[in-house]
N, CA, C and O atoms as a GROMACS GRO file, in nm:
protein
  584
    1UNK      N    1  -2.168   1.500  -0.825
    1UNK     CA    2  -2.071   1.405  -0.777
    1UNK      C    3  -2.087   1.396  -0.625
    1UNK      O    4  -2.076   1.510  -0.582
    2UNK      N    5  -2.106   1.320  -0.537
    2UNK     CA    6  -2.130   1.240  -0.415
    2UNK      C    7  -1.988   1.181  -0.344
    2UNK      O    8  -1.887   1.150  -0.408
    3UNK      N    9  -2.006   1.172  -0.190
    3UNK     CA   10  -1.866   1.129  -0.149
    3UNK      C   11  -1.880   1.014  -0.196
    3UNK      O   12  -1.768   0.973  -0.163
    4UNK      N   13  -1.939   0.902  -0.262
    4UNK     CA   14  -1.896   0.741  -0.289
    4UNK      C   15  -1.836   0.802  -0.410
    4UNK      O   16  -1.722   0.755  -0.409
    5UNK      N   17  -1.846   0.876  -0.508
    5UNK     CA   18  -1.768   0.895  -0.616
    5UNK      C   19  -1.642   0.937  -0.589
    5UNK      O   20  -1.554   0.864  -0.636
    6UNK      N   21  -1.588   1.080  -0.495
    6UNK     CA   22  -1.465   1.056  -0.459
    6UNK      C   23  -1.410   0.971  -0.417
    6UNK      O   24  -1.295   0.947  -0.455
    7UNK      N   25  -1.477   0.889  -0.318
    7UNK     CA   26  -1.398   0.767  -0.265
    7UNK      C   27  -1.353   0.685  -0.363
    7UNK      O   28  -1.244   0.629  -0.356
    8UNK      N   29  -1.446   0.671  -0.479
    8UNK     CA   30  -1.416   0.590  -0.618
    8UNK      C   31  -1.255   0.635  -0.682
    8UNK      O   32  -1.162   0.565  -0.724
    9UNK      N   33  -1.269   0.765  -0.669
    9UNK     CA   34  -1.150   0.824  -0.763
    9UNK      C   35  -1.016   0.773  -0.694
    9UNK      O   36  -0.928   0.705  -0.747
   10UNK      N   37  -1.022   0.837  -0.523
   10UNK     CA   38  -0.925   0.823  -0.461
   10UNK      C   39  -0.866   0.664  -0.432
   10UNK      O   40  -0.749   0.639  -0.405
   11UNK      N   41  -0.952   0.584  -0.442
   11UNK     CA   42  -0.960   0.428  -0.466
   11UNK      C   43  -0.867   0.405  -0.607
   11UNK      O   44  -0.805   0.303  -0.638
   12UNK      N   45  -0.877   0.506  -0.665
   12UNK     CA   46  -0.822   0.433  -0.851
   12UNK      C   47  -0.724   0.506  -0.818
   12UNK      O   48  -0.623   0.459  -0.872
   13UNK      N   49  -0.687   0.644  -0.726
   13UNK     CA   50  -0.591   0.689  -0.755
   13UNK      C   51  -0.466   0.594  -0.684
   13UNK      O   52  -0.358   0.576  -0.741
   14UNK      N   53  -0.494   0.546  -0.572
   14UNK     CA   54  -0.387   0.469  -0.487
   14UNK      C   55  -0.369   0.338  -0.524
   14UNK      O   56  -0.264   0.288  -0.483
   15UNK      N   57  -0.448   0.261  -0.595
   15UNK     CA   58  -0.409   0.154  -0.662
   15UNK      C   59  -0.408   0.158  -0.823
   15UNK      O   60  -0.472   0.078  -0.891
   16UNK      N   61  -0.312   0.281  -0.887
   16UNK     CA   62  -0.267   0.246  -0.994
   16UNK      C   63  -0.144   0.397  -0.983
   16UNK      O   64  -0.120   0.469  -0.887
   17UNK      N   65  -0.087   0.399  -1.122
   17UNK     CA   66   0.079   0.476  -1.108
   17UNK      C   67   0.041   0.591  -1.141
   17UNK      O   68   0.130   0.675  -1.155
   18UNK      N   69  -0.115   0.637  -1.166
   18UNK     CA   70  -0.163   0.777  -1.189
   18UNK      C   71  -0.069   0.848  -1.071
   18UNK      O   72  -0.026   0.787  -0.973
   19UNK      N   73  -0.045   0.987  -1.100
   19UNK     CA   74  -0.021   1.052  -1.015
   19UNK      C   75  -0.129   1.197  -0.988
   19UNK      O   76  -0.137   1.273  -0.892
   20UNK      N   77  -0.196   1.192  -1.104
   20UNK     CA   78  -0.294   1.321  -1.122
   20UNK      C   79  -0.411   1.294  -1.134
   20UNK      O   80  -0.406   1.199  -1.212
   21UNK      N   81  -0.609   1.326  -1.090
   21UNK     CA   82  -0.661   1.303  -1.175
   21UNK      C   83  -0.789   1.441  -1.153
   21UNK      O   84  -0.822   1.495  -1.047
   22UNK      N   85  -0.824   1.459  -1.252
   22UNK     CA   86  -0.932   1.610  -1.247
   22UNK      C   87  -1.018   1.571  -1.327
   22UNK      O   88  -0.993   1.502  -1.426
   23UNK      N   89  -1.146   1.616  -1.287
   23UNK     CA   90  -1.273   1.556  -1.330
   23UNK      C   91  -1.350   1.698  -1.284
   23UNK      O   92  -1.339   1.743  -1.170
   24UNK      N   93  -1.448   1.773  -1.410
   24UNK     CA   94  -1.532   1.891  -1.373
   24UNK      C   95  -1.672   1.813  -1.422
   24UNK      O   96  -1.687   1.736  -1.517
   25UNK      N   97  -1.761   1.856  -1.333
   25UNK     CA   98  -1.890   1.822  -1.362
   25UNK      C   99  -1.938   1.957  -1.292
   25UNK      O  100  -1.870   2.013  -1.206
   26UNK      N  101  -2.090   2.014  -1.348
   26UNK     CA  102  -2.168   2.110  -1.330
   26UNK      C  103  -2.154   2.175  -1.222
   26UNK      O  104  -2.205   2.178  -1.111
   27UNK      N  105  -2.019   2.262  -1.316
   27UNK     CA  106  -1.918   2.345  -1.238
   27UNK      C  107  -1.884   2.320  -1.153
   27UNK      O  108  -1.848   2.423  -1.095
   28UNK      N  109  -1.861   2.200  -1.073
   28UNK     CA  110  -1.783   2.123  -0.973
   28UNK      C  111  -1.631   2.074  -1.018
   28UNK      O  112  -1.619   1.975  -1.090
   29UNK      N  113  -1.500   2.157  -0.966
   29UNK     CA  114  -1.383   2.084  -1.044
   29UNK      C  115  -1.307   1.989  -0.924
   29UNK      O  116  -1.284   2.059  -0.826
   30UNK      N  117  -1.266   1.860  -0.907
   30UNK     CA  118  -1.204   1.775  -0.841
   30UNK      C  119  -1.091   1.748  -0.908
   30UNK      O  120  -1.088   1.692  -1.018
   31UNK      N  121  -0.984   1.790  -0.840
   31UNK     CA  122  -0.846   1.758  -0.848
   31UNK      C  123  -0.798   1.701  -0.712
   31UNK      O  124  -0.788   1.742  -0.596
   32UNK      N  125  -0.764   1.540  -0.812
   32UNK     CA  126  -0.658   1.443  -0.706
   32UNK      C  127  -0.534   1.448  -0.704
   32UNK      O  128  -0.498   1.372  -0.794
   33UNK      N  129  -0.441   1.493  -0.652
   33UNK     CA  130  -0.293   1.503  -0.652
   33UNK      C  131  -0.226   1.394  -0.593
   33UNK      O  132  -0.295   1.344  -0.504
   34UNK      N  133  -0.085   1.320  -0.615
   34UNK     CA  134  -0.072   1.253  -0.510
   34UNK      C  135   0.110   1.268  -0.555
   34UNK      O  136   0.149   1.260  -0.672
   35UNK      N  137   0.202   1.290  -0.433
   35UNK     CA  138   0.354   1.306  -0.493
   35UNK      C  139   0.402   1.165  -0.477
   35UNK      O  140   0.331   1.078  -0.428
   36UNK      N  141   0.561   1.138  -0.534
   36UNK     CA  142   0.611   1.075  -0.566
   36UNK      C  143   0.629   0.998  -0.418
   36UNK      O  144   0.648   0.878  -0.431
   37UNK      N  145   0.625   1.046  -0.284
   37UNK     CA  146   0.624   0.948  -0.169
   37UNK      C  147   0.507   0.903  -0.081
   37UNK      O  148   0.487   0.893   0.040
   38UNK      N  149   0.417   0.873  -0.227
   38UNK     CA  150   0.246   0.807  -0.170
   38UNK      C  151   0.190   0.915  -0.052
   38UNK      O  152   0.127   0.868   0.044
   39UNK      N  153   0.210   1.037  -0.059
   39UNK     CA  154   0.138   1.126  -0.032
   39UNK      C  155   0.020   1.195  -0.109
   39UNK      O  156   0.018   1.249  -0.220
   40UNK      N  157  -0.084   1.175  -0.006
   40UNK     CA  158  -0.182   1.211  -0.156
   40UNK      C  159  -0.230   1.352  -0.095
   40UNK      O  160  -0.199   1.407   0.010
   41UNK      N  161  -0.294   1.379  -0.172
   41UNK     CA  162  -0.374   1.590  -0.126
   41UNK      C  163  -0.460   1.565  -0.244
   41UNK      O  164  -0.431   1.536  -0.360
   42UNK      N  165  -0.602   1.589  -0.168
   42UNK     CA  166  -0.704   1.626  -0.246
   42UNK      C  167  -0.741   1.757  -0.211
   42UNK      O  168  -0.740   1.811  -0.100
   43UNK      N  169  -0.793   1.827  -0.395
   43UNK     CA  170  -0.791   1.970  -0.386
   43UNK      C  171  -0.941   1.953  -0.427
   43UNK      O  172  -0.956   1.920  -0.545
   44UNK      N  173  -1.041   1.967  -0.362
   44UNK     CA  174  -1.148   2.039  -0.386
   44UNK      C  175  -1.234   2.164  -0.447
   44UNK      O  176  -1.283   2.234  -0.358
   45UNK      N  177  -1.256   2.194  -0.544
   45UNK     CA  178  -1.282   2.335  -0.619
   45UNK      C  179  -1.405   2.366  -0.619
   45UNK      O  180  -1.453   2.254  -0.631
   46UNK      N  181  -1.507   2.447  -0.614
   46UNK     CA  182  -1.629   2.457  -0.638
   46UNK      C  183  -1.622   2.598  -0.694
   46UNK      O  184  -1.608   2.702  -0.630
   47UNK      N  185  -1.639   2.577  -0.860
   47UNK     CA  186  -1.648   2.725  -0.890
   47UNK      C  187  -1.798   2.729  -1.020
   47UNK      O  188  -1.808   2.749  -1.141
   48UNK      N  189  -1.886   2.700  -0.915
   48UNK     CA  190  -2.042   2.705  -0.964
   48UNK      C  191  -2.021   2.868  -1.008
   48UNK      O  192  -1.947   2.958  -0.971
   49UNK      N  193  -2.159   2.850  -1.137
   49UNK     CA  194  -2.242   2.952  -1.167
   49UNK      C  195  -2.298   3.025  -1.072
   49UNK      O  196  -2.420   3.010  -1.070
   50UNK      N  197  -2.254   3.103  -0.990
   50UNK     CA  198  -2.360   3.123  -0.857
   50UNK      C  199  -2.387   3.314  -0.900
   50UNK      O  200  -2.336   3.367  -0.998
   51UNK      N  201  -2.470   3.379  -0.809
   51UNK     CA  202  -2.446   3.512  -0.784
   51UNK      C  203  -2.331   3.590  -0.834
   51UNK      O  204  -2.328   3.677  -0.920
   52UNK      N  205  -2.222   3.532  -0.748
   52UNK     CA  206  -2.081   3.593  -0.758
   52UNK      C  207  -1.968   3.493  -0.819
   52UNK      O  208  -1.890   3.427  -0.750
   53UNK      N  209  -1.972   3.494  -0.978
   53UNK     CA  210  -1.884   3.410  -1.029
   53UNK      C  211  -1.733   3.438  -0.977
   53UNK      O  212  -1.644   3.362  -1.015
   54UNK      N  213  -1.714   3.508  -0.922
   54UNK     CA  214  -1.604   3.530  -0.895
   54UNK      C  215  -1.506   3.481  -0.774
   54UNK      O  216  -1.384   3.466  -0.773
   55UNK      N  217  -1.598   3.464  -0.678
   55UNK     CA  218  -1.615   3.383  -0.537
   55UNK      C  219  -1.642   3.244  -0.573
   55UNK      O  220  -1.753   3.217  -0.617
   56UNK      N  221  -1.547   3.143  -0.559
   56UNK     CA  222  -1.510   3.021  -0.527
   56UNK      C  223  -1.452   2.951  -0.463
   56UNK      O  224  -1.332   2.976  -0.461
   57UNK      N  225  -1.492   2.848  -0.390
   57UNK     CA  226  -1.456   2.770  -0.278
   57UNK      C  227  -1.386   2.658  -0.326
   57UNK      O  228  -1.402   2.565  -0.405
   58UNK      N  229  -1.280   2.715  -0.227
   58UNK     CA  230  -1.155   2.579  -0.259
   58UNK      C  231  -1.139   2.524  -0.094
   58UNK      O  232  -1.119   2.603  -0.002
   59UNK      N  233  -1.148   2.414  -0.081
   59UNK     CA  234  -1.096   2.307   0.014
   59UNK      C  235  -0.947   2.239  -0.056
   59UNK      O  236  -0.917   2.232  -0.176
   60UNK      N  237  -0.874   2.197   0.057
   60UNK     CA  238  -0.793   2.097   0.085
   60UNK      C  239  -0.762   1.994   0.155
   60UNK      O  240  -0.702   2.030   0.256
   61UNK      N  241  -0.774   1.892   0.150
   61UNK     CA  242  -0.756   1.761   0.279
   61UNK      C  243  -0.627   1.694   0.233
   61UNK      O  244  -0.602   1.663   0.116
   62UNK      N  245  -0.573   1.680   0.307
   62UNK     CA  246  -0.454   1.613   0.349
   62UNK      C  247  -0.501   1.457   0.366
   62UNK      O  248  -0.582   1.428   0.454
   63UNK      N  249  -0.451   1.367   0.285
   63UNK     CA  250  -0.514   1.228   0.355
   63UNK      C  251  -0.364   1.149   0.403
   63UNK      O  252  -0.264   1.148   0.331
   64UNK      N  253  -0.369   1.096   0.514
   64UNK     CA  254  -0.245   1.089   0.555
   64UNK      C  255  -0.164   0.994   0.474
   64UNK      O  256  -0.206   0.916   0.389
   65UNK      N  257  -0.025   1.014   0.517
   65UNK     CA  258   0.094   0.936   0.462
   65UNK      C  259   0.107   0.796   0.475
   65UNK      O  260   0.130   0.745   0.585
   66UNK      N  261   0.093   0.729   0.369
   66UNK     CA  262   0.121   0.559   0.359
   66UNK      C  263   0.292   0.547   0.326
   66UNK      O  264   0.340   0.585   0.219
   67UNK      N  265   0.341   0.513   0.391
   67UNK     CA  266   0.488   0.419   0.392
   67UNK      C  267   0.495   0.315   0.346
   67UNK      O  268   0.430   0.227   0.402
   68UNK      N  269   0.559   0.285   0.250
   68UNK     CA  270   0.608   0.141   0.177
   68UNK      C  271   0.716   0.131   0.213
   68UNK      O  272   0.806   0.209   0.179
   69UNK      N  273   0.732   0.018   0.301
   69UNK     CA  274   0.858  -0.059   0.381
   69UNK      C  275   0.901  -0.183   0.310
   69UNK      O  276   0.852  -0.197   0.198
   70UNK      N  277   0.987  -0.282   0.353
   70UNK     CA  278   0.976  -0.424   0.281
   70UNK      C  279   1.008  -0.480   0.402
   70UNK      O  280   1.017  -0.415   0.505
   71UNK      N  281   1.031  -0.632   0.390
   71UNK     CA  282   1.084  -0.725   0.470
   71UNK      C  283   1.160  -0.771   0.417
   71UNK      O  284   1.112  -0.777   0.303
   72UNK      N  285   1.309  -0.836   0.412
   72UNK     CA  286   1.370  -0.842   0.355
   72UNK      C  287   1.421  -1.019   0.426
   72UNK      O  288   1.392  -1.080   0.529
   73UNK      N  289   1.498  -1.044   0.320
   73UNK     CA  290   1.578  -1.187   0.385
   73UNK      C  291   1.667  -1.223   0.432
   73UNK      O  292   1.757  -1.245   0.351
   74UNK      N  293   1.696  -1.246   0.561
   74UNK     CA  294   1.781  -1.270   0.671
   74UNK      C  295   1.901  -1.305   0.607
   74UNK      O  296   2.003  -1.250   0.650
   75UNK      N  297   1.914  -1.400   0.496
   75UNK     CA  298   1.998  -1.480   0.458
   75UNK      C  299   1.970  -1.539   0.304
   75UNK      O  300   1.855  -1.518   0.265
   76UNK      N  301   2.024  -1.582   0.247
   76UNK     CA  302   1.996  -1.684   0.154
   76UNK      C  303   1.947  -1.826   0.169
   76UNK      O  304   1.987  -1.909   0.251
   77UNK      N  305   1.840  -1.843   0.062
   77UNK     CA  306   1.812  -1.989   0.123
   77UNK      C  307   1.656  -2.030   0.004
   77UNK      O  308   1.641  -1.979  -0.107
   78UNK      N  309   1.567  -2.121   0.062
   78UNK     CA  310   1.486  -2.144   0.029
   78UNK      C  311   1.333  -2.081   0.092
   78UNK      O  312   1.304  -2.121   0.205
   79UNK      N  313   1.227  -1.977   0.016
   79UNK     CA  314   1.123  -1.930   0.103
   79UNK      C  315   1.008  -1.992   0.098
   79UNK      O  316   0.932  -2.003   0.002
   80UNK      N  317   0.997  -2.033   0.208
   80UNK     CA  318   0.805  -2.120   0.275
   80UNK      C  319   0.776  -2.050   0.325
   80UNK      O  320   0.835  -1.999   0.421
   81UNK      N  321   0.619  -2.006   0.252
   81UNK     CA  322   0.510  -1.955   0.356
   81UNK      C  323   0.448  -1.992   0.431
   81UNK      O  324   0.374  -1.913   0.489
   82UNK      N  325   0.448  -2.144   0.470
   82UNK     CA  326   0.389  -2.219   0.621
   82UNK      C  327   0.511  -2.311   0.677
   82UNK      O  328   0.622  -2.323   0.624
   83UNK      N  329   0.474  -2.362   0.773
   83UNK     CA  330   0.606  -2.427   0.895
   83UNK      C  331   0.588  -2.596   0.787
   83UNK      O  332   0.682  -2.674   0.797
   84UNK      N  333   0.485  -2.631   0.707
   84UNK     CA  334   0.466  -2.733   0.643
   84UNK      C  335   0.395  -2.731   0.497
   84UNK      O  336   0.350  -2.625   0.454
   85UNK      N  337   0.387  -2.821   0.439
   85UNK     CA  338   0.285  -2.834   0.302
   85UNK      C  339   0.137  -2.873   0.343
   85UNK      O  340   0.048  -2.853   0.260
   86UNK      N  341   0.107  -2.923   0.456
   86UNK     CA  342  -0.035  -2.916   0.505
   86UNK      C  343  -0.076  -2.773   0.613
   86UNK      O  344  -0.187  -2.743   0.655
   87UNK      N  345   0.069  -2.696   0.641
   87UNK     CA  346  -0.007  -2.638   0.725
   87UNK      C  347  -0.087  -2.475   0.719
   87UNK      O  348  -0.091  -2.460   0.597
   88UNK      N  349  -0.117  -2.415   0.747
   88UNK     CA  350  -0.179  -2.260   0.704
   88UNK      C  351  -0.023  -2.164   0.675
   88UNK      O  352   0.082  -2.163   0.740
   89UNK      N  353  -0.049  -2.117   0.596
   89UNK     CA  354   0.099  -1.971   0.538
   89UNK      C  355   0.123  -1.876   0.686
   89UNK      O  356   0.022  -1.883   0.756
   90UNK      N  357   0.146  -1.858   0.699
   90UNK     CA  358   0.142  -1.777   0.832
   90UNK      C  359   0.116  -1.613   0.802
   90UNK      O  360   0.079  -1.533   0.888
   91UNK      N  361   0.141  -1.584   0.680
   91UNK     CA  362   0.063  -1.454   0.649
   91UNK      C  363   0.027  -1.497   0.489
   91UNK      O  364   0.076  -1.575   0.408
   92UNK      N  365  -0.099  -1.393   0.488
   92UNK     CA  366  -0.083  -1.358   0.335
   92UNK      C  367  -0.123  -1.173   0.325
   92UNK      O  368  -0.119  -1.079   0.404
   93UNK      N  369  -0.158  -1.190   0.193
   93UNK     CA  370  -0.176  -1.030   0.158
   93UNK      C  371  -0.283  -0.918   0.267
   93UNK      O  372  -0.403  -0.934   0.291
   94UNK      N  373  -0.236  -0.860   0.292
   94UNK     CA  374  -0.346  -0.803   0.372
   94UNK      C  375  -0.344  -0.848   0.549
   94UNK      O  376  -0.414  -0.806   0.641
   95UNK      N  377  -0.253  -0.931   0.547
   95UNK     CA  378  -0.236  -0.942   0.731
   95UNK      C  379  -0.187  -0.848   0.753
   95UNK      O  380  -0.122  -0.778   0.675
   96UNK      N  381  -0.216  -0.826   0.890
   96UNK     CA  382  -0.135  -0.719   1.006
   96UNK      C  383  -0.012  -0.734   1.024
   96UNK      O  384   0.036  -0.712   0.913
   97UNK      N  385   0.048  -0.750   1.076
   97UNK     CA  386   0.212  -0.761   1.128
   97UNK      C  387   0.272  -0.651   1.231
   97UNK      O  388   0.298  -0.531   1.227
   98UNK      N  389   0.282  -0.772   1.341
   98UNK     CA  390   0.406  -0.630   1.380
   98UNK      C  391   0.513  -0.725   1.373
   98UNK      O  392   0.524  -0.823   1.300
   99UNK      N  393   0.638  -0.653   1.511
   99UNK     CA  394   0.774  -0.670   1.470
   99UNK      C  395   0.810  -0.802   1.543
   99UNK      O  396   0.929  -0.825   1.566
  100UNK      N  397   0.711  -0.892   1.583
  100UNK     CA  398   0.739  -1.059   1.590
  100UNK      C  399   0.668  -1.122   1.548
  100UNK      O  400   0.679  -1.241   1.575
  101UNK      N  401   0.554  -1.075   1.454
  101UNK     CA  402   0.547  -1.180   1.352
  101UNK      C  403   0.615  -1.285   1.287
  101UNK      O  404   0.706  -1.246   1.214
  102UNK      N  405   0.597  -1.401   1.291
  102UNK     CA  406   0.669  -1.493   1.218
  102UNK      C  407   0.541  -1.452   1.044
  102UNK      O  408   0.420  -1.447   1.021
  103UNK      N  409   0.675  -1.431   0.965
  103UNK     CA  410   0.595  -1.396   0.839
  103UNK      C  411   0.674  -1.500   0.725
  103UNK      O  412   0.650  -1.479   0.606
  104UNK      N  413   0.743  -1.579   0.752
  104UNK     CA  414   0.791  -1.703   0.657
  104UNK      C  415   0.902  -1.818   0.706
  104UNK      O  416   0.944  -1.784   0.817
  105UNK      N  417   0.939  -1.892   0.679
  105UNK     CA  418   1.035  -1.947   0.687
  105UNK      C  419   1.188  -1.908   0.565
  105UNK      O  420   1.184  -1.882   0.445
  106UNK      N  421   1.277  -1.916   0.632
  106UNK     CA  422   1.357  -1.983   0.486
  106UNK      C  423   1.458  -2.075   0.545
  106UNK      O  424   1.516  -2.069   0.654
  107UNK      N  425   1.466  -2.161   0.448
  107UNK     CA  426   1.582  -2.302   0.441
  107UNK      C  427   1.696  -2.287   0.398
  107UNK      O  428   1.703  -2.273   0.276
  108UNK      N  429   1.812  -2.284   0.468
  108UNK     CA  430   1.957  -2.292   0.472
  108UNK      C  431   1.993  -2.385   0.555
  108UNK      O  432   1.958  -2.406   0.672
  109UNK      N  433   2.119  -2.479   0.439
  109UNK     CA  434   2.172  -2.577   0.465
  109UNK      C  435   2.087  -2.646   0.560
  109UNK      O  436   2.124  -2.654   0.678
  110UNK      N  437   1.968  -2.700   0.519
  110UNK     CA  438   1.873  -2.829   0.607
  110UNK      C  439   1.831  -2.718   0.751
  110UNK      O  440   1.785  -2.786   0.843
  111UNK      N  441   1.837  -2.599   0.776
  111UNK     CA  442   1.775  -2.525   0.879
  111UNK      C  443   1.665  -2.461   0.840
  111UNK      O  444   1.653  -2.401   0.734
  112UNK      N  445   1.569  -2.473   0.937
  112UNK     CA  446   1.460  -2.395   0.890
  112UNK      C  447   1.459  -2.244   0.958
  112UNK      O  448   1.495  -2.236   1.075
  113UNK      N  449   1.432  -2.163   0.911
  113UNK     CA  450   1.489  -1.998   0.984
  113UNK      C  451   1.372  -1.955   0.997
  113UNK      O  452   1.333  -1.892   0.899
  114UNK      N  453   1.303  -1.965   1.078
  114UNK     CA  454   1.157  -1.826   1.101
  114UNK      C  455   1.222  -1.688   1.108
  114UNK      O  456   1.303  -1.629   1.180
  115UNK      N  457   1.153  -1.665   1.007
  115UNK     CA  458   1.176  -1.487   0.983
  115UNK      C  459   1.069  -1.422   0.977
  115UNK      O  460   0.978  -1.426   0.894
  116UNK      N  461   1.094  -1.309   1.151
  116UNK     CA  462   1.004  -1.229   1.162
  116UNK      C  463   0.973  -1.113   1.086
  116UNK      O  464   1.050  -1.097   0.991
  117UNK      N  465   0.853  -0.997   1.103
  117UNK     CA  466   0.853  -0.897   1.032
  117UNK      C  467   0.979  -0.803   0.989
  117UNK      O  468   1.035  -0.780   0.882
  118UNK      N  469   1.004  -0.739   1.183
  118UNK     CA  470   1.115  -0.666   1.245
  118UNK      C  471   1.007  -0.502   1.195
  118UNK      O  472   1.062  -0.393   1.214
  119UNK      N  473   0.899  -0.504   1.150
  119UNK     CA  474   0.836  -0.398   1.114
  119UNK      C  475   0.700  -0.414   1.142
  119UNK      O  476   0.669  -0.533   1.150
  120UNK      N  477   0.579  -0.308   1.165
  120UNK     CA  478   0.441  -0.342   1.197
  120UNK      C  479   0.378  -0.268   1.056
  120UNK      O  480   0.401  -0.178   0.975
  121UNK      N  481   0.320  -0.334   1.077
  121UNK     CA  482   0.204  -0.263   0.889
  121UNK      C  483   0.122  -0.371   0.868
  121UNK      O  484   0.082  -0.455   0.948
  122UNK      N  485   0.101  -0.357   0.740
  122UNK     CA  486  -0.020  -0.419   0.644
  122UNK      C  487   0.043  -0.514   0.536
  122UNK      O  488   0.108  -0.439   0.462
  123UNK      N  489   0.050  -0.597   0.507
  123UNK     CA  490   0.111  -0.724   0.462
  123UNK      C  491   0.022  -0.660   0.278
  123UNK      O  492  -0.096  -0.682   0.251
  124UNK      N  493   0.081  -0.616   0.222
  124UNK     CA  494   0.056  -0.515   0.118
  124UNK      C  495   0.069  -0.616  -0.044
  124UNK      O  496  -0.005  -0.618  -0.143
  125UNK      N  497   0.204  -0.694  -0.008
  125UNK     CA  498   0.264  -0.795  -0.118
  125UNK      C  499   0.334  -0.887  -0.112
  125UNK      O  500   0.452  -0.859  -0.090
  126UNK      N  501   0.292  -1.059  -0.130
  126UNK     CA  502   0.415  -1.087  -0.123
  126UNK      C  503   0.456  -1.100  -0.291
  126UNK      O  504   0.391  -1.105  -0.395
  127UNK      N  505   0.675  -1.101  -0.234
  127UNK     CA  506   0.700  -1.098  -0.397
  127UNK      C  507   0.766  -1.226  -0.432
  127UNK      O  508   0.817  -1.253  -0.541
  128UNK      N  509   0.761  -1.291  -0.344
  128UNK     CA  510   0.826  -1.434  -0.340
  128UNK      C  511   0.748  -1.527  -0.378
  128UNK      O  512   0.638  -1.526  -0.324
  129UNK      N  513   0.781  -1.662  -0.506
  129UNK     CA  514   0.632  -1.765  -0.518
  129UNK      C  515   0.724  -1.869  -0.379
  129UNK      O  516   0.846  -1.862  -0.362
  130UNK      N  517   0.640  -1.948  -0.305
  130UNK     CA  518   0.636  -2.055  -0.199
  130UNK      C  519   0.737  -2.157  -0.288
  130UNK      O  520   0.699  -2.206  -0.395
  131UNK      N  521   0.875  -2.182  -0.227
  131UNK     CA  522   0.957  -2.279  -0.287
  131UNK      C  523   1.080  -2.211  -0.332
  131UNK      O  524   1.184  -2.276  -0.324
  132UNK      N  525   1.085  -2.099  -0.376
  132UNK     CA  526   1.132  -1.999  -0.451
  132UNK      C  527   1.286  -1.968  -0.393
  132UNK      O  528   1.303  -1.925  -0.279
  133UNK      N  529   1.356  -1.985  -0.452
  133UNK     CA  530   1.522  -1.939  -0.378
  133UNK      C  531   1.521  -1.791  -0.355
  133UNK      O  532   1.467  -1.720  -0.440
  134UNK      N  533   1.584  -1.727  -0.227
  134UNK     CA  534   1.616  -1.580  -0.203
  134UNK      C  535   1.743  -1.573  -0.191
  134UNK      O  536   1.805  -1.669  -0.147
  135UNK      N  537   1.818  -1.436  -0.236
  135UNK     CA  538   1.941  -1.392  -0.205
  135UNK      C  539   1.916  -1.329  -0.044
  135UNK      O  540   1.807  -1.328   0.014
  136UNK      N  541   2.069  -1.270   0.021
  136UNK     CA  542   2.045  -1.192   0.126
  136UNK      C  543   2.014  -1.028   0.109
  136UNK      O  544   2.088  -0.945   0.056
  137UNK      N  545   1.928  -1.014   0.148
  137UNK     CA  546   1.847  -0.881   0.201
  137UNK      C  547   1.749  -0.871   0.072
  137UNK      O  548   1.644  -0.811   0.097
  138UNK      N  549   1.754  -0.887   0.026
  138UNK     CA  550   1.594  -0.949  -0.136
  138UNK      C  551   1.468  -0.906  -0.080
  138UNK      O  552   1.408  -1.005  -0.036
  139UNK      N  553   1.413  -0.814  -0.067
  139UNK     CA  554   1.297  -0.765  -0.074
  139UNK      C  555   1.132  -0.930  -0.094
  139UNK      O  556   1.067  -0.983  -0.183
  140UNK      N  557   1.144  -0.934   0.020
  140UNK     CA  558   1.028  -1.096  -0.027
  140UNK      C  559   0.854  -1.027   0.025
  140UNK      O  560   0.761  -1.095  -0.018
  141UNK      N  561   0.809  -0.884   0.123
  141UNK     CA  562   0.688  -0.903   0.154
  141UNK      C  563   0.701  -0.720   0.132
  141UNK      O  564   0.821  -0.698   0.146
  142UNK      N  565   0.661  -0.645   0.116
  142UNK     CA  566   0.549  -0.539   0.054
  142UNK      C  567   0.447  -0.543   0.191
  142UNK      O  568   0.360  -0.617   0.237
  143UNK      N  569   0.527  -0.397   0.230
  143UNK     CA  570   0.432  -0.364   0.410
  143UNK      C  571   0.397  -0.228   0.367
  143UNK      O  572   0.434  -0.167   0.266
  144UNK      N  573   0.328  -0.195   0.451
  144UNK     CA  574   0.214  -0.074   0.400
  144UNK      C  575   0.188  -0.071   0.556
  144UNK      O  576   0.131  -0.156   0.625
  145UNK      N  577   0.254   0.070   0.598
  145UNK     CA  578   0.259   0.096   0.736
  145UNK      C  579   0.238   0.290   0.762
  145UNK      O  580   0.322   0.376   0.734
  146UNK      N  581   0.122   0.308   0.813
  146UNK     CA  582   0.072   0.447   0.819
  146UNK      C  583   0.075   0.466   0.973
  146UNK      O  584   0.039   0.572   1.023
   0.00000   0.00000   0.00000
């Protein structure tokens, strides 16, 4: 097993609801851990056939802490992801953001409201479809801020 294969694992481990995954190959054991607040810890094992079966090397790496934040809605109203229907969304999945980002509009009573981040991260999700009515404080963008 090769670092592109861990990277593989640790790749499946953060984009799906696994929380565990262990894989032994020729006497190589890899255990992925990750707790309930997107903290992950990889445990490294190497307990080869060697000389001294008894002597085995364990590593640990810490891979740092991802934060799941939201953006939430100012108000109630109607949510647009661009200032128009011809014009560019002003974010999508995977933009940057910090805390004056304009990251949508919403429409109350004939006003149009630019609503900033108020947070810096990684534009992770949006959960809103374009047109879509919001309540106040409604969770609409999925930030991913380390």
């Amino acid at each position: 097993m090769n670092i592109k294969d861990i990277e593989k694992l640790i790749k499946i481990l953060k984009e799906s609801d696994v929380n565990e995954i262990t894989i032994e190959e020729e006497g190589v054991k890899i255990q992925l851990k990750r707790d309930i607040l997107y903290k992950r810890n990889i445990e490294v094992s190497n307990s080869c056939n060697n000389s001294d079966p008894g002597k085995a090397v364990s590593e640990k790496i810490d891979i740092p802490t991802v934060e799941t934040k939201f953006i939430r809605a100012k108000m109630p109203g109607t949510f647009y992801r661009a200032p128009s229907p011809d014009s560019p969304v002003y974010v999508k999945e995977g933009s940057i953001v910090n805390e004056d980002t304009v990251v949508c509009i919403i429409e109350a009573m004939k006003i149009f409201n630019e609503i900033k981040a108020g947070i810096s991260g990684k534009i992770k999700k949006i959960l809103i479809n374009d047109g879509e009515s919001v309540e106040y404080d409604q969770a609409i963008f999925e930030i991913e801020n380390n």
